[in-house]
C-alpha positions in Angstrom: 124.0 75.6 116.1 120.4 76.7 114.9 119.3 76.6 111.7 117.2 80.0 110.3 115.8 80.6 107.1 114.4 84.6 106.2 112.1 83.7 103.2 111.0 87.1 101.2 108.7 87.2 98.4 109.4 88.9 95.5 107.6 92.3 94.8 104.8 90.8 96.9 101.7 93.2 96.0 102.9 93.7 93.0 103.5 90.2 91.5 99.9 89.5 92.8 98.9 91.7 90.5 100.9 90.7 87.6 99.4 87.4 88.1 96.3 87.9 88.6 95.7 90.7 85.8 97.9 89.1 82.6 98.3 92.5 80.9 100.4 93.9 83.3 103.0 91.5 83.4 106.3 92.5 82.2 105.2 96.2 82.5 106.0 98.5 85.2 103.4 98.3 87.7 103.0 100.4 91.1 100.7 99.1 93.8 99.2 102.6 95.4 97.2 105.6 94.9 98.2 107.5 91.4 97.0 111.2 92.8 99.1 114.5 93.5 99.5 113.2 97.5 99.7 109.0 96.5 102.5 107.1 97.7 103.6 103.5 96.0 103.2 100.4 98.4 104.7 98.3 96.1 106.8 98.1 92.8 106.7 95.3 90.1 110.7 95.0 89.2 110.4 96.3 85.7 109.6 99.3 87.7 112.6 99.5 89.7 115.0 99.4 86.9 113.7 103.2 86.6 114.6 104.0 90.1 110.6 103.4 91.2 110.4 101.6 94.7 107.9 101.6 98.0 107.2 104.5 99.9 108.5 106.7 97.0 105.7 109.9 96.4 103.6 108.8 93.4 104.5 112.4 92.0 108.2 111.3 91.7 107.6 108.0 90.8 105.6 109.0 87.5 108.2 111.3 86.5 111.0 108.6 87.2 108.7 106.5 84.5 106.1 108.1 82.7 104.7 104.4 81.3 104.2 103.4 85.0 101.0 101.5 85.6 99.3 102.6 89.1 96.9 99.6 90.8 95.0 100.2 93.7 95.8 98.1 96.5 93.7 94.5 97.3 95.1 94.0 100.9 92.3 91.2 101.1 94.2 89.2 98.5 97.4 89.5 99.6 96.4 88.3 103.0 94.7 85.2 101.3 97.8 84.7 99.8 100.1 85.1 103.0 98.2 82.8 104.5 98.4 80.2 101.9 102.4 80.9 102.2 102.2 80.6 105.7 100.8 76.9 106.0 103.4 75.6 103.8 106.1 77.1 106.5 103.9 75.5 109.4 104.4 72.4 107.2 107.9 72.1 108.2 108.1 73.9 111.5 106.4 75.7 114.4 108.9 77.9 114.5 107.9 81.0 112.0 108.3 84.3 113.1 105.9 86.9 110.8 107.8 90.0 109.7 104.9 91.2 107.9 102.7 89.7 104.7 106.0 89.3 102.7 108.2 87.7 104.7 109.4 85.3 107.7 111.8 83.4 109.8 111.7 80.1 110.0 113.9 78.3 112.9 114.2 74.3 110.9 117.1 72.9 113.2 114.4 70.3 114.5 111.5 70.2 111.7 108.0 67.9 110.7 110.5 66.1 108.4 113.2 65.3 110.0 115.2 67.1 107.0 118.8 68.1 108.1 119.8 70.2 105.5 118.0 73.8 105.7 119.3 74.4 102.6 117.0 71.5 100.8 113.7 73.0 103.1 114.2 76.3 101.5 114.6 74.9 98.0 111.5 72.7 98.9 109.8 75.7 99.9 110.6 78.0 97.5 109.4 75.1 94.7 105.7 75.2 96.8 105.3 78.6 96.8 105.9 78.7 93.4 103.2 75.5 92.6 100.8 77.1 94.6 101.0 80.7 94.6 102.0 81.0 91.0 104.9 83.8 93.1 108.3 83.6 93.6 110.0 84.3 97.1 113.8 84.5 97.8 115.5 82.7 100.8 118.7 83.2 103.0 120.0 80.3 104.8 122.4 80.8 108.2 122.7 80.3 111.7 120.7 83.2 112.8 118.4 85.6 111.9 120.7 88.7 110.8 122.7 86.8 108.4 119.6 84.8 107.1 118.0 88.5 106.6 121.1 89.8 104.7 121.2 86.5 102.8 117.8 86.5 101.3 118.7 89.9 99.9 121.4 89.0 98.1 120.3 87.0 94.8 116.8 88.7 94.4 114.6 87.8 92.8 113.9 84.0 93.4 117.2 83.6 94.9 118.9 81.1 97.7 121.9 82.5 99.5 123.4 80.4 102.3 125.9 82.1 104.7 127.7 79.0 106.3 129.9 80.0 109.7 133.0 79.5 108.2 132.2 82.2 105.8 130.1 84.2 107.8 132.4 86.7 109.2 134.4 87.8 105.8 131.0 88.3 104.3 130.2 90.4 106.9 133.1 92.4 106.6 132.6 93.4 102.8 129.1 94.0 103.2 128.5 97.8 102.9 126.3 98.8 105.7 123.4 100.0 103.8 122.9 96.5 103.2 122.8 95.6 107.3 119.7 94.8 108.3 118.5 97.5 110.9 120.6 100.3 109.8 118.4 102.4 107.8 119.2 106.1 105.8 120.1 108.2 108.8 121.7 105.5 110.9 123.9 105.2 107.4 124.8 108.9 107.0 125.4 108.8 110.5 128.1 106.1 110.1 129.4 107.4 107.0 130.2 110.5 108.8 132.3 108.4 111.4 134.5 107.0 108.3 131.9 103.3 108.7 131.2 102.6 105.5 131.5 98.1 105.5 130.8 95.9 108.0 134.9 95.8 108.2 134.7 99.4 109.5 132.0 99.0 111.6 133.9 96.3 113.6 136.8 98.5 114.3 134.8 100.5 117.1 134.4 99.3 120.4 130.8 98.2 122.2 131.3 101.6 124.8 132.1 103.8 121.6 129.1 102.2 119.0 126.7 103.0 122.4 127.9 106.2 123.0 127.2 107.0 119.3 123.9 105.4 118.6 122.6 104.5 121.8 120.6 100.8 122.8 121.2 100.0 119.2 124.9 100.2 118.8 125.5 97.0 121.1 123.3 95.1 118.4 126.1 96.6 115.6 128.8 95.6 117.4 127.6 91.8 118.0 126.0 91.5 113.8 129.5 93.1 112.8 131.1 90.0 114.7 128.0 87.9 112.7 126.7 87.2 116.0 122.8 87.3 116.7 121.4 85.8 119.5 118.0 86.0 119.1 115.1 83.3 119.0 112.9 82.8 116.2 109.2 83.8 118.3 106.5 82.4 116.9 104.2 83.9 119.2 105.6 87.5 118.6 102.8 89.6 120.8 101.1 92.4 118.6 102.7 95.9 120.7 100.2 98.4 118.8 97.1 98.5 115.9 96.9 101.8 114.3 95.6 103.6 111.1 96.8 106.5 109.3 95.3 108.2 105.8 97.2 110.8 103.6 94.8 113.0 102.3 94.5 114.6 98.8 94.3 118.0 100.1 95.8 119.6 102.7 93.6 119.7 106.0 92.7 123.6 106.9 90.6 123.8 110.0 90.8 121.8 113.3 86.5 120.6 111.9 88.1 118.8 109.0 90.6 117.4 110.7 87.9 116.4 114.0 85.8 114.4 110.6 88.6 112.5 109.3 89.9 110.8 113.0 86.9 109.6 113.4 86.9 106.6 110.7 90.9 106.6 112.0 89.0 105.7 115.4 86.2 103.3 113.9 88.9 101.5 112.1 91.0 100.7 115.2 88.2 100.0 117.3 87.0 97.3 115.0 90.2 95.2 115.0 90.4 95.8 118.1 86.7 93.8 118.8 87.7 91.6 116.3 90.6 90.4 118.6 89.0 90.9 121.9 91.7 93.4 122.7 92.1 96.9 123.9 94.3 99.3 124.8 95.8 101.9 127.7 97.8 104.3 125.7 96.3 106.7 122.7 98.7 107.9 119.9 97.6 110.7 117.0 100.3 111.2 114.7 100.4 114.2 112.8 102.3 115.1 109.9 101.7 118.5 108.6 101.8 120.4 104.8 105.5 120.9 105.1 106.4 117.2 105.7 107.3 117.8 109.3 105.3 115.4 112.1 104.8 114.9 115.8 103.2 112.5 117.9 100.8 113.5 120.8 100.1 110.6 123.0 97.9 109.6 126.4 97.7 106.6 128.6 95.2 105.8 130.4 94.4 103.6 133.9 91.2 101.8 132.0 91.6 99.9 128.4 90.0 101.4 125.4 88.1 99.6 122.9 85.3 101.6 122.2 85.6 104.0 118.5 83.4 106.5 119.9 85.9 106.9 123.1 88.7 106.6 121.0 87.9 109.2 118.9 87.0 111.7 121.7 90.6 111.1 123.2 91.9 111.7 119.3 90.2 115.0 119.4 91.5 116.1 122.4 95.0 115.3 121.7 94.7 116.8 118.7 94.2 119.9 120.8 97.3 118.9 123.6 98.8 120.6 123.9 97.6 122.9 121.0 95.8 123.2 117.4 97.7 122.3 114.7 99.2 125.6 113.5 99.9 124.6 109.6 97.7 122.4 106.8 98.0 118.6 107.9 98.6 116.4 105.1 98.5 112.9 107.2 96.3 112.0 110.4 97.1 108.7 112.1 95.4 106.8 115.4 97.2 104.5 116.8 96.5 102.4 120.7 99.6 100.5 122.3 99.7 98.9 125.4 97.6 96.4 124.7 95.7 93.8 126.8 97.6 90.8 125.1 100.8 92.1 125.6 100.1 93.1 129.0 99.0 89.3 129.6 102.3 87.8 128.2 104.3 90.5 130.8 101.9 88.7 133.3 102.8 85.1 132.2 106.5 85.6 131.5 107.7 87.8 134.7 104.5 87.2 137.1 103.0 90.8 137.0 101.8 93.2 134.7 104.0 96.3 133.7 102.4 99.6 134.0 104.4 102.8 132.5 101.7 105.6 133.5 103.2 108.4 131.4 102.1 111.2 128.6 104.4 112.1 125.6 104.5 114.1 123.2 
């Protein structure tokens, strides 16, 4: 039986802030962009007690709390900072799996220290990230990764939850599922609307039923609602896609304005891109338009793309595939996928590369 632990800091970009700027601690802070089209990245916990939280419109947020404090984002410090958390999980294991900044798994059933309780490893590290980092992070303790995920959530903030096997399942069962990792708003409504409101519920239906209802994903439902999660800890999870996206303060009119502002949406892929000797077969511009509505027009290509000037002439053109936008666009995004190193790991794991020649939209 493996032992996981899902480690999540607390109100990461936030409590950066909060200790690195004095005066805003104890105050409700939002990390993000304060104008009429700002969204929050981030919210110190003083402003979630007013209903404040990530991805919520700025607009909303404000009038939710009027006293909220708005900080722009440092994504430069709080990559400093995840890679200061990082090295104390290599510490202890090989075995971390990035979810983002934030958070990780960490497989400890064999570890650096021989430890063989990963209960005392998460207390260990929680303590170290403290020392050092000045944050707190919460930690779930199972036997795989769902229920270490749902665990970690449970006593927030600077909270330890372990889910042993013998309690594993009854916990499950009283769980609403809201609070299942991988079932989001929709998937929820859906569910709700099928009489699934608990992990109980959910384990009433069968595999063929869950599949027929939600497609690939409902066989993962019906093995977490069971606690069971198969899957490995990877350490060497393989990037599938590096995009960029902006939200702009006012609405884009003409198909000029919106030609200017792909192309540093270009320049910005194409440099991390370099920076990881990588590149890409398959050219994504997302488009989300004055009335919150959005598509995706998409391209792949024999030959990788690195190049930003390229990149932004294939932008252009699907901006115009397989015709103009016909409303104000309020977000522009360029994304590549199918990317060299994920094409080489297909080549090392099954022996040849994949190739999906298509064009969506």
């Amino acid at each position: 039986m493996r032992k996981i632990i899902h480690i999540d800091m607390d109100a990461f970009f936030a409590s950066v802030e909060q200790r690195d700027f004095p005066e805003l601690r104890g105050k409700p802070v939002a990390v993000g962009g304060s104008g009429p089209r700002g969204v929050v990245a981030a919210a110190s916990y003083e402003a979630r007690q007013y209903g404040v939280h990530s991805a919520m419109p700025s607009s909303i947020a404000k009038r939710k709390c009027p006293h909220l404090i708005f900080v722009k984002t440092r994504f430069e410090i709080y990559e400093t900072v995840s890679r200061q958390i990082r090295n104390i999980f290599l510490s202890y294991t090989d075995l971390v799996e990035p979810l983002s900044l934030d958070e990780a798994y960490l497989d400890v059933t064999e570890n650096k220290f021989n430890l063989a309780s990963a209960t005392q490893i998460a207390k260990e590290i929680k303590a170290r990230i403290q020392e050092e980092t000045q944050l707190t992070a919460s930690a779930g303790v199972s036997f795989n990764k769902f229920l270490a995920k749902v665990a970690s959530a449970l006593q927030k903030p600077n909270g330890l939850t372990v889910i042993p096997p013998e309690k594993a399942e009854a916990l499950v069962e009283s769980l609403p599922i809201e609070k299942f990792y991988g079932i989001g708003q929709v998937t929820a409504a859906k569910m709700h609307g099928l009489g699934i409101r608990t992990g109980y519920d959910l384990k009433q239906h069968s595999k063929e039923e869950l599949i027929r209802n939600f497609g690939k994903s409902g066989e993962y439902y019906y093995y977490i609602a069971r606690a069971q999660d198969d899957r490995q800890v990877e350490p060497n999870r393989i990037r599938k896609s590096v995009g960029a996206e902006r939200t702009y303060a006012e609405d884009l009119e003409t198909i000029a304005e919106m030609d200017e502002k792909l192309k540093p949406l270009a320049e910005e892929v194409a440099e991390y891109l370099t920076e990881k000797n990588n590149a890409g077969r398959t050219v994504t511009v997302k488009i989300k338009y004055a009335d919150f509505t959005q598509t995706t027009r998409s391209k792949t290509f024999l030959s990788h793309i690195q190049s930003g000037e390229q990149l932004w002439q294939i932008s252009k053109e699907l901006l115009r595939t397989p015709f103009e936008p016909q409303l104000p666009v309020r977000l522009l995004g360029v994304s590549v996928s199918n990317l060299l190193s994920e094409e080489a790991e297909n080549h090392q794991r099954y022996g040849f590369q994949l190739k999906f020649p298509f064009q969506r939209s």
